[in-house]
Residue, then its C-alpha position, 0 to 999 in steps of 0.5 A: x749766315x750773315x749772307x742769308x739775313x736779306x732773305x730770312x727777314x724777308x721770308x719772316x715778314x711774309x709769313x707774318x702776313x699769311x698768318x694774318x690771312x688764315x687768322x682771318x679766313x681758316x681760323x686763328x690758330x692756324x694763323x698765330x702759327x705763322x705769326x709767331x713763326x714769322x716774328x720769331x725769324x724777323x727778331x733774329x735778324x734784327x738782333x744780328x743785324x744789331x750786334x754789327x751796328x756800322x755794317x747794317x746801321x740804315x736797317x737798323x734805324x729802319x727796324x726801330x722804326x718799324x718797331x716804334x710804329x707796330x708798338x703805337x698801333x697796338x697801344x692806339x688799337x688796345x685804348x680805342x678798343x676799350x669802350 
């Protein structure tokens, strides 16, 4: 499994992407679909990859991030968007 993780977390964010353009092109069901599919494959990795901190410590730090940023983007969409 540990072997595959590159490649799962790569195909998660992928799909996240794609779930954002057929939201926005077939229809939002179809695209929260692959959304939450894809979020669901990137978070079991980050939570592998967590439970061995000293082998995959640099991704980890990299996940954090990514996760701080996601988390201020939604805070800074969710107060500006209120009007």
């Amino acid at each position: 499994m540990k072997k595959y993780l590159k490649e799962i977390e790569t195909v998660g964010i992928i799909m996240m992407f794609v779930g954002v353009i057929l939201g926005h092109t077939a229809g939002m069901n179809l695209g929260a679909v692959f959304v939450v599919i894809g979020i669901l494959l990137w978070v079991a990795t980050v939570v592998i990859k967590s439970m061995d901190w000293e082998k995959y410590r640099r991704d980890n730090i990299v996940n954090i991030v990514i996760m701080l940023g996601a988390i201020l983007a939604i805070f800074t969409t969710f107060f500006l968007s209120k009007k």
